[in-house]
C-alpha positions as CSV (number, residue, x, y, z in Angstrom):
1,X,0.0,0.0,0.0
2,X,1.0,3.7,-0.4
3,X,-0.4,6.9,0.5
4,X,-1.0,9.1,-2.0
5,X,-0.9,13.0,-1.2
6,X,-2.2,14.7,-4.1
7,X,-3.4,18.6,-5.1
8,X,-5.9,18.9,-7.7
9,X,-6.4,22.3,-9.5
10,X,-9.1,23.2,-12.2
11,X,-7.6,25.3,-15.1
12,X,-9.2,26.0,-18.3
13,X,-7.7,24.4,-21.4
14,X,-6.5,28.1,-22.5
15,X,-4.3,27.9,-19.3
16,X,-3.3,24.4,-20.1
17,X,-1.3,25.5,-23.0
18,X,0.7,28.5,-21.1
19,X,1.6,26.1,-18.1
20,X,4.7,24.5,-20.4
21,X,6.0,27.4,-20.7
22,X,6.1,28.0,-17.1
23,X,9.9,28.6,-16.0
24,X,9.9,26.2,-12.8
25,X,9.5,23.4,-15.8
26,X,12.3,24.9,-17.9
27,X,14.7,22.0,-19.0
28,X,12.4,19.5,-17.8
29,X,10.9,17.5,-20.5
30,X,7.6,15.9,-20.0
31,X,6.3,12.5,-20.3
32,X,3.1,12.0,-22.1
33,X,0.3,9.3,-21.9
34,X,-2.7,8.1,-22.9
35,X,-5.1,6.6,-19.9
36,X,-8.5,4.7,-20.2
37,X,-9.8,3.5,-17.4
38,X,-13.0,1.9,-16.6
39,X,-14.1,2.3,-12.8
40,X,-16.2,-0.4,-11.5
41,X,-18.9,-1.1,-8.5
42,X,-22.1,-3.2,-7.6
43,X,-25.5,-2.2,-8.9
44,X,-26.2,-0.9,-5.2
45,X,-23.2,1.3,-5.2
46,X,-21.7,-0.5,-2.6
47,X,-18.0,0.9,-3.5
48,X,-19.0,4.6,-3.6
49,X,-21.1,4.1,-0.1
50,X,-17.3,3.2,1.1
51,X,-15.6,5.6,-0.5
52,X,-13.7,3.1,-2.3
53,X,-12.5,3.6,-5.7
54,X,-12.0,0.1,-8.2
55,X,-10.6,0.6,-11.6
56,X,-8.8,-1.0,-14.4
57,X,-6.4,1.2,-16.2
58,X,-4.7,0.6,-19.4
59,X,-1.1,2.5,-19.9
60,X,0.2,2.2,-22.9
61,X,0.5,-1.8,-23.5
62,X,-0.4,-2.1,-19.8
63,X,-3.2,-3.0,-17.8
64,X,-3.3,-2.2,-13.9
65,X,-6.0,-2.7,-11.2
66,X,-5.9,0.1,-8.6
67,X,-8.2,0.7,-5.5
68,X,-8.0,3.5,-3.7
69,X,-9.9,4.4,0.0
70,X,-9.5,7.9,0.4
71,X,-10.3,10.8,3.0
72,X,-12.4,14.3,1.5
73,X,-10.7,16.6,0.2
74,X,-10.7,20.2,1.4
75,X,-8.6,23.2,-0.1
76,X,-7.6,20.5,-3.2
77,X,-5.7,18.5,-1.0
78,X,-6.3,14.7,-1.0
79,X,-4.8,12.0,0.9
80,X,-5.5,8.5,-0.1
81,X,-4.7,4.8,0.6
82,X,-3.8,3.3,-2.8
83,X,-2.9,-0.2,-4.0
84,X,-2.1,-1.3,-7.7
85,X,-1.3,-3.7,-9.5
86,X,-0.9,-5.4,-12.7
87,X,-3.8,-7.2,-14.0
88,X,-5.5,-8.5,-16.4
89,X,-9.0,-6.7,-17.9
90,X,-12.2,-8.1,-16.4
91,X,-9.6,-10.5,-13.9
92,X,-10.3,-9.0,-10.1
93,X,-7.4,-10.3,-8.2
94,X,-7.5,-8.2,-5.0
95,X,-4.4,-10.3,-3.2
96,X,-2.1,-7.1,-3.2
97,X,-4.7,-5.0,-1.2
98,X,-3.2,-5.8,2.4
99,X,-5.5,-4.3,4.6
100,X,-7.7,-7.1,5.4
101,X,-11.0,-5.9,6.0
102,X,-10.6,-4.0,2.6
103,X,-9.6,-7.1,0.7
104,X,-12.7,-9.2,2.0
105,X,-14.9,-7.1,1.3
106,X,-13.4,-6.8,-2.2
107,X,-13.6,-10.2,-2.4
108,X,-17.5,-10.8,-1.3
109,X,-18.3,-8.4,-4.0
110,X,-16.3,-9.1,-6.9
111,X,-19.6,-11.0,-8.3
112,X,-21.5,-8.0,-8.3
113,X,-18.7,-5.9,-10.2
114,X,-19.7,-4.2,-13.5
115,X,-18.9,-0.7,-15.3
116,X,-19.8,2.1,-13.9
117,X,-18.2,4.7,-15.9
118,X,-14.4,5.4,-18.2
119,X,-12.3,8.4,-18.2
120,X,-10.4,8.6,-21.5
121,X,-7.6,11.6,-21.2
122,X,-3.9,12.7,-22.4
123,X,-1.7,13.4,-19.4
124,X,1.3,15.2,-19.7
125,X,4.0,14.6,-16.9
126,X,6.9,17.2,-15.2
127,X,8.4,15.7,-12.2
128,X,9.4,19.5,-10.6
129,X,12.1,19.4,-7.8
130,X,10.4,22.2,-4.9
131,X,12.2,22.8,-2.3
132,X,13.3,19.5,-0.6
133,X,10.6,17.7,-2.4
134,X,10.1,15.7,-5.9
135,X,6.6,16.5,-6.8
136,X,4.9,15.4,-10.0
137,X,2.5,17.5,-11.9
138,X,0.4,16.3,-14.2
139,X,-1.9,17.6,-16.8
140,X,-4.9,15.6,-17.7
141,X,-7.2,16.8,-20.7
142,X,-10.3,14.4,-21.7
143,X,-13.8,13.4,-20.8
144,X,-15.6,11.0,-18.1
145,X,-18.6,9.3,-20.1
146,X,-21.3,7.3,-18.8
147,X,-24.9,5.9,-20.1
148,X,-24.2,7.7,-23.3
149,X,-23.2,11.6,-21.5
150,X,-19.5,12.9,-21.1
151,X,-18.5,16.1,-19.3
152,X,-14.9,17.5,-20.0
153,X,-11.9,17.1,-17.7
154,X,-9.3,19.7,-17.9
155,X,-6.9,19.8,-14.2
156,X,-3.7,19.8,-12.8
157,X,-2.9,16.8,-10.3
158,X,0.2,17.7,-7.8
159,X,1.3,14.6,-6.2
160,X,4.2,14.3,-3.5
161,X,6.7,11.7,-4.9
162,X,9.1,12.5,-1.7
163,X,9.8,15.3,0.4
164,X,7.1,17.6,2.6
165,X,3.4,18.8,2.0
166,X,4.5,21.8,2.6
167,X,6.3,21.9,-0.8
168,X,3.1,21.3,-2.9
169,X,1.8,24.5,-1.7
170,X,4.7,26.1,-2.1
171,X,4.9,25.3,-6.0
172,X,1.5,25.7,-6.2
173,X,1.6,28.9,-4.9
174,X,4.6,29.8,-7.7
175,X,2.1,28.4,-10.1
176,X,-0.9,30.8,-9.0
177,X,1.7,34.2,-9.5
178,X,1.4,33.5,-13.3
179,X,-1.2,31.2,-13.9
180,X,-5.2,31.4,-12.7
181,X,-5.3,27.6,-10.9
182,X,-8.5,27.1,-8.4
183,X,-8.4,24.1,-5.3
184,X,-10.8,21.8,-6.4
185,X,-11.7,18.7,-4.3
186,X,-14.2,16.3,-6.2
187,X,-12.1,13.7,-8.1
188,X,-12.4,12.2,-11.4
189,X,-14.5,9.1,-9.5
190,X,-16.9,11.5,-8.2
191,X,-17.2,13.1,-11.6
192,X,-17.6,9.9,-12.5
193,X,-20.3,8.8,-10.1
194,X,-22.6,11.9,-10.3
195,X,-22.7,11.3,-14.3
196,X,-23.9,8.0,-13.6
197,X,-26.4,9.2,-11.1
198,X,-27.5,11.9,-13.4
199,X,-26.9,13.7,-10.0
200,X,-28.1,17.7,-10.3
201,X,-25.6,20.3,-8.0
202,X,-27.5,20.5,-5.2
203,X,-26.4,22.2,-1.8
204,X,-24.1,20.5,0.8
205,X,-24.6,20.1,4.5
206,X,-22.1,19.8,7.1
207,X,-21.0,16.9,7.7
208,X,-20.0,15.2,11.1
209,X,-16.4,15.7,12.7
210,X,-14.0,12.9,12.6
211,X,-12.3,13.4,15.5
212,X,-11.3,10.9,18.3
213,X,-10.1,11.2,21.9
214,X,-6.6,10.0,21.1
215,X,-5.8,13.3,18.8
216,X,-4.3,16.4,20.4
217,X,-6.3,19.5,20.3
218,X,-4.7,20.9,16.9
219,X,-5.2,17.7,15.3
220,X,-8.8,18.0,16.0
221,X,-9.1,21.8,14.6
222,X,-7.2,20.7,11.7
223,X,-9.9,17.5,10.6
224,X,-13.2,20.3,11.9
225,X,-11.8,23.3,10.0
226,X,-10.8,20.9,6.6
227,X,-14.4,19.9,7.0
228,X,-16.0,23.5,7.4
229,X,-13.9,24.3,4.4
230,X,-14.7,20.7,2.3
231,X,-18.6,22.4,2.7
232,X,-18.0,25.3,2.1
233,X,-15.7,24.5,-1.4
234,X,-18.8,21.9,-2.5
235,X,-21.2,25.0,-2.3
236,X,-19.0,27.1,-4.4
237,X,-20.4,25.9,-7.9
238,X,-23.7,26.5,-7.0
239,X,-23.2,30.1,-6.0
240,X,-21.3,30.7,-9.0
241,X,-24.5,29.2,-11.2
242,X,-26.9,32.0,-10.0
243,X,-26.8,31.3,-6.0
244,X,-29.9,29.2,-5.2
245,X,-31.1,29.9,-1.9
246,X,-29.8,26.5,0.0
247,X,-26.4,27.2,-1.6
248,X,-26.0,30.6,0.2
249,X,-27.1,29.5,3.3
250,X,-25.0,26.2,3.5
251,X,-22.1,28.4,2.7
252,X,-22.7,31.3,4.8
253,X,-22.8,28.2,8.0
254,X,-19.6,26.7,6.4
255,X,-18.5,29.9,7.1
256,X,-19.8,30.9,10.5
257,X,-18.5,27.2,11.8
258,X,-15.3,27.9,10.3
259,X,-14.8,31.2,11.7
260,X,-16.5,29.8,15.0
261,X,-13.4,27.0,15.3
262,X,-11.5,29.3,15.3
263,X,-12.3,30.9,18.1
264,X,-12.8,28.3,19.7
265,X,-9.6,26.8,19.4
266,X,-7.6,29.8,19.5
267,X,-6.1,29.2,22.8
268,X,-4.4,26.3,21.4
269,X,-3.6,27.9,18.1
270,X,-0.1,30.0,16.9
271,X,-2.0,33.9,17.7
272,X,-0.5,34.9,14.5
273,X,-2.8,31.9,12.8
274,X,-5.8,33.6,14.9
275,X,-5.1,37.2,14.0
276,X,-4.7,36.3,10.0
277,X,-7.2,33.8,9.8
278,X,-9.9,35.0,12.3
279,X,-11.2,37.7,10.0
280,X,-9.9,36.5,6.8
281,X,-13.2,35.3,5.7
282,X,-15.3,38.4,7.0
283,X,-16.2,40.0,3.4
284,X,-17.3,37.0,1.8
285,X,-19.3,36.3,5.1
286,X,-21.1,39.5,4.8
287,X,-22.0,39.2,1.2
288,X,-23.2,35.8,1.9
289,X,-25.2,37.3,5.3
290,X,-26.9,40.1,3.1
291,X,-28.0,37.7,0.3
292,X,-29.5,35.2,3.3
293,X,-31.1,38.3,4.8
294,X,-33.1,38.7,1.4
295,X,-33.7,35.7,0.4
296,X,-35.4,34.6,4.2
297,X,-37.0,38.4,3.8
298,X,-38.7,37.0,0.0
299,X,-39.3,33.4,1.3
300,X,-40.3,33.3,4.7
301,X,-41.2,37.3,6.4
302,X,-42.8,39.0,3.3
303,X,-45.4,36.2,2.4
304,X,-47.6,36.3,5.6
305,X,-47.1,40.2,5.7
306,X,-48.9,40.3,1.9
307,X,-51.6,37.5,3.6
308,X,-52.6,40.1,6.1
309,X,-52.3,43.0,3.8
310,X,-53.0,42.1,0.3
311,X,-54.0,45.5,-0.8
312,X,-51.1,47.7,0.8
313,X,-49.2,49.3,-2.0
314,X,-46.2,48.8,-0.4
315,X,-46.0,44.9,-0.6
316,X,-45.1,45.1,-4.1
317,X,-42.3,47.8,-3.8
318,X,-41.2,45.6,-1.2
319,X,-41.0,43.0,-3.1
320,X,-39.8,44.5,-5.9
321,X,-37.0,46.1,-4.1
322,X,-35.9,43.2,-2.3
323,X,-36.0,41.2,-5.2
324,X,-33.2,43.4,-7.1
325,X,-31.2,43.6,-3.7
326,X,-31.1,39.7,-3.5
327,X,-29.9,39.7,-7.0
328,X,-27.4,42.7,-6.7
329,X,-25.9,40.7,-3.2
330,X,-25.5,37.2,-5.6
331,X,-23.6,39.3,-8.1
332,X,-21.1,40.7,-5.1
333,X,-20.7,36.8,-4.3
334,X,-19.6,35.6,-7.5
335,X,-17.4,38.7,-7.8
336,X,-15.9,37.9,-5.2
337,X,-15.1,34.1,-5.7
338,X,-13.8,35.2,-9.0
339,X,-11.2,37.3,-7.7
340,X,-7.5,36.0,-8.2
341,X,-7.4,36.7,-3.9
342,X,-9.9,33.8,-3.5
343,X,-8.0,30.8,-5.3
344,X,-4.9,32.1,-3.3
345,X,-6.5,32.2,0.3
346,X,-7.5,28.5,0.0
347,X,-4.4,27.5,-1.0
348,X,-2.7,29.7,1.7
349,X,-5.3,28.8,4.4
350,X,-4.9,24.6,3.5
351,X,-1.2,25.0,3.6
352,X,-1.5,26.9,7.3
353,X,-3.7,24.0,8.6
354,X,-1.0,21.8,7.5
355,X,1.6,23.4,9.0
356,X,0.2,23.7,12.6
357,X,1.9,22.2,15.4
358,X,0.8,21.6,19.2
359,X,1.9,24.8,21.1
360,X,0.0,24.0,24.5
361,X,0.2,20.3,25.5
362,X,-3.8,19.3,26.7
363,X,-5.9,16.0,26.2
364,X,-8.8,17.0,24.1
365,X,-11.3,15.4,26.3
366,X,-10.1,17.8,29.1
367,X,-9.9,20.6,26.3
368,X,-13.1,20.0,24.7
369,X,-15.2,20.2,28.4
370,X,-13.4,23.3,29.8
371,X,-14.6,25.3,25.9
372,X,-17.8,23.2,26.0
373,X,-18.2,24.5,29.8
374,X,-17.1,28.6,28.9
375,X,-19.7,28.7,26.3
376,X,-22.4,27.2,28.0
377,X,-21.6,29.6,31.0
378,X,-22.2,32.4,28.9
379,X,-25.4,31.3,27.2
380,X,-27.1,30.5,30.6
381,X,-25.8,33.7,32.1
382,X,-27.7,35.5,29.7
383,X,-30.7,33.1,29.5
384,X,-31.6,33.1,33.3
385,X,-32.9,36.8,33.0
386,X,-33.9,37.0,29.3
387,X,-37.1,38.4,30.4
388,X,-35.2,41.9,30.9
389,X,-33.0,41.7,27.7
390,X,-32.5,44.4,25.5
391,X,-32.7,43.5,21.9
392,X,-29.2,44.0,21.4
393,X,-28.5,41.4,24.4
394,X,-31.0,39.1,23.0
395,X,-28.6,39.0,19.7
396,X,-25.6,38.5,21.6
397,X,-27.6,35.9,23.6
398,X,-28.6,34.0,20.0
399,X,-24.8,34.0,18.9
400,X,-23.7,32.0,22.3
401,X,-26.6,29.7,21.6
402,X,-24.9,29.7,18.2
403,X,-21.0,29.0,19.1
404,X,-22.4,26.4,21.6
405,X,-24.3,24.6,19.3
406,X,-21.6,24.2,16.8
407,X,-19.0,23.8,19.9
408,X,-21.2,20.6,20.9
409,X,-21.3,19.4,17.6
410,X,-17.4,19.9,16.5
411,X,-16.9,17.7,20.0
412,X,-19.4,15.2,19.4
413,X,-17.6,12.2,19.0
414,X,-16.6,12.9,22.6
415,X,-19.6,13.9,24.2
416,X,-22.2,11.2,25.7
417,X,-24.2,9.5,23.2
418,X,-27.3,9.2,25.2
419,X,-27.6,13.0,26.5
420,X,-26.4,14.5,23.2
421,X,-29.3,14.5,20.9
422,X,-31.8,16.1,23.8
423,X,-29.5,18.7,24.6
424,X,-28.9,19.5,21.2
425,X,-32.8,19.1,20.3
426,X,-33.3,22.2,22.6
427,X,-30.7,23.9,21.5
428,X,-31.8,23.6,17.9
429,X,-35.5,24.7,19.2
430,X,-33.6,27.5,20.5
431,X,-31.9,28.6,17.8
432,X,-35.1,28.3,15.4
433,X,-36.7,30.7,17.9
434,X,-34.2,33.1,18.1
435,X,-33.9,33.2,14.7
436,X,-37.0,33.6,14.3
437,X,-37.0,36.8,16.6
438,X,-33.8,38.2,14.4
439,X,-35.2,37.6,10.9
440,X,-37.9,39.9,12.2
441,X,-35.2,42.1,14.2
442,X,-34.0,42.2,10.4
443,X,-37.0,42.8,8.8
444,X,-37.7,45.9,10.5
445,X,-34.3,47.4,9.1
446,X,-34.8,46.5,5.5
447,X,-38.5,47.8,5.6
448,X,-37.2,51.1,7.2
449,X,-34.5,50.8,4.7
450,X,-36.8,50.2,1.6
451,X,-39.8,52.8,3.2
452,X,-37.3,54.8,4.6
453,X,-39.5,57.7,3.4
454,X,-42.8,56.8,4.2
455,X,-44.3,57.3,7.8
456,X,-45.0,53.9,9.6
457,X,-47.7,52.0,8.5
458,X,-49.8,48.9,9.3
459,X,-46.7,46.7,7.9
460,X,-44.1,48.0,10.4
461,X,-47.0,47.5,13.0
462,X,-47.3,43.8,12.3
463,X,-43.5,43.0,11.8
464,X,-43.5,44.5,15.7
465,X,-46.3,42.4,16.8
466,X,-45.3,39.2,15.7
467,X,-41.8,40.2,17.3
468,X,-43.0,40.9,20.4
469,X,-45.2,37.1,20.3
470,X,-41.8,35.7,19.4
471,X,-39.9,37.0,22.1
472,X,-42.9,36.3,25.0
473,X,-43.5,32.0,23.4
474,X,-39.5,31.7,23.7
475,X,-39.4,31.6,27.9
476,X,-41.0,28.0,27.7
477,X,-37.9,26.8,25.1
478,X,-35.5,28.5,27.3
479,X,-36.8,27.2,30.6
480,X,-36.1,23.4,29.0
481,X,-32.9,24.0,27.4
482,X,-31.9,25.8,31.5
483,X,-33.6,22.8,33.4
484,X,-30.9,20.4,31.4
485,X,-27.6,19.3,32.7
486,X,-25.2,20.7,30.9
487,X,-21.8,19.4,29.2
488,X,-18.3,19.8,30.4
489,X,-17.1,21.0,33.8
């Protein structure tokens, strides 16, 4: 077996042809091939469920069977288990694959193997020497096709023959000075997969944290903030097609868990990491915020307002108005993601991850309680006499609801598996109510923003009203969440 420890970049086929030119590959001359390979799995899927990758691949006169196992990919970085061998087409011999629970279940499902889908594509081949590293880069150009469709592939793969990670950023930070070279993180398998699914975009949740009790505090930020930025990267493509509503939302939270790690693991974390990082993401965040703010305005405030008042003239300037603003916020999105900054940052902010060390020697079960136990201090503080909260401190009181919430959840795999999901039930409930309360506390702003000249009217009354109804029906939901034993010390 071998690990393979590999950074894939999009490019488009016009910045294929300037990358030879490039001078770190000056006096190197390429290899070129031609690969076919035909990826296989059971009618069920079984394979993909795993994340397991079977293929046959034929180079040049050659044939080889490969499986791979790998982990997600987050900032373009993969790391996966591979084993190959050579083989013979339509033979599955599986005896080189020497993790055993692996091979069986190879083995049990060989019967079930058929074609899934081929990539067909010309790779060209540099081996670079970076730093004190031999890294290959390769250049693939061709198509995935399966049930009679085909999309293109056009990417650079960065793979670490020897050396340190550190050294593929590096060169593929070189790379990005001249050339315009974005992180991506689905492979040619998943490509592969979604073709044969005739699977649509659609928006990606956050996923649970892999982390265990034997890891050391960094080690745990570095799996949870890869995975906040793995869901926020899948999102990208959909804001960049017009910005569905799910999209923006499931990357504005990639974005608010992100920035929420790394608070709450600054105290373990270099402060110069914290101070770069911690706001890094701000702008892109707002945008994101202001488009949500819209959309939840359109979808969810504005309908029961025109139900109630269906023959106020200012429903339809509302709309109207908030309509273009919604569209105006998408287009501040995808100007921002096409900026040559954003490509960078996820290089640079992959690369920083990677290069974290431990700083503060702490179990992470002992670490996890004692944050665990700070935020949920602060929450209760604030919910044991929310009866006399201004709006402001009911804000600051939904944001500590917030951070715990995602604090419970980034520690999960640590936490008690039979008082978790009540606790977080209640805090969920919480969190709907309060943002409930906001959306309205938002409401009010954009009305006075969009009405700003128009003296209050029965439409500012009722956005009040159902405020103040909000704010009296969430005691009951904070009285449960209070009467709960909490997590931590």
């Amino acid at each position: 077996m071998s690990i393979e420890i590999e950074l894939k970049l999009q490019l488009t086929a016009k910045t294929a042809k300037k990358l030879a030119s490039h001078p770190l590959l000056a006096g190197i001359k390429p290899q070129k091939q031609h690969l076919l390979n035909t990826y296989f799995d059971t009618p069920k899927l079984d394979l993909q469920a795993k994340r397991i990758a079977v293929r046959f691949r034929k180079k040049g006169w050659q044939w080889l069977l490969t499986v791979k196992s790998a982990e997600p990919a987050s900032g373009g970085l993969a790391m996966r288990s591979e084993w190959e061998a050579q083989a013979t087409p339509g033979v599955f011999d599986f005896s080189h694959v020497d993790a055993d629970d692996l091979r069986q279940f190879l083995e049990q499902s060989t019967g079930d193997l058929e074609p899934i889908f081929t990539t067909d594509f010309r790779r060209q081949i540099w081996n670079v020497p970076f730093g004190e590293s031999l890294i290959e880069l390769a250049v693939d150009r061709g198509n995935i096709e399966s049930r009679g469709n085909s999309t293109p592939i056009c990417e650079i793969e960065l793979e670490l023959l020897s050396g340190k990670i550190d050294d593929i950023f590096g060169l593929t930070r070189k790379l990005q000075e001249q050339l315009d070279l974005h992180p991506a993180i689905a492979s040619k398998a998943e490509h592969g997969y979604n073709l044969y699914n005739k699977v649509p975009p659609s928006p990606f949740k956050a996923k649970a944290a892999t982390i265990n009790g034997q890891m050391t505090p960094v080690e745990a930020f570095r799996s949870i903030a890869l995975g906040c930025l793995e869901h926020f990267q899948r999102n990208e493509n959909g804001l960049l097609a017009g910005g569905e509503a799910e999209f923006i939302h499931q990357a504005r939270v990639a974005l608010r868990r992100l920035r929420s790690a790394i608070k709450l693991f600054a105290p373990v974390l270099p402060p110069e990491f914290v101070t770069a990082y911690g706001q890094t993401w701000q702008t892109l965040a707002s945008a994101l915020g202001d488009a949500r703010n819209w959309d939840v305005f359109l979808e969810e405030t504005l309908p029961p307002i025109q139900a109630a008042f269906p023959d106020n003239r200012d429903i339809k300037r509302l709309r109207n108005e908030a309509r273009q603003r919604a569209k105006s916020a998408r287009r501040s999105i995808i100007r921002l993601l096409a900026v040559s900054e954003y490509p960078r940052l996820l290089v640079e902010f992959t690369s920083a991850i990677y290069a974290l060390t431990d700083t503060l020697p702490m179990p992470l079960k002992e670490f996890a309680a004692e944050r665990i136990a700070s935020h949920a201090r602060r929450a209760r503080k604030l919910a044991t006499r929310h009866a006399t909260l201004s709006p402001e401190e009911r804000h600051r009181m939904r944001i500590s609801f917030k951070k715990l919430r995602y604090t419970l959840e980034f520690f999960a795999p640590l936490l008690p598996s039979k008082r978790l999901p009540p606790y977080l039930a209640a805090l969920s409930q919480l969190q709907d109510e309060l943002g409930l309360i906001n959306d309205h506390v938002t409401a009010e702003a954009l009305i006075g923003d969009v009405l700003a000249k128009r003296p209050d009217g029965p439409i500012h009354g009722w956005v009040a009203g159902r405020q103040g109804l909000l704010v009296n029906d969430l005691t009951g939901t904070l009285n449960t969440w209070i009467a709960q034993q909490t997590f931590g010390k």
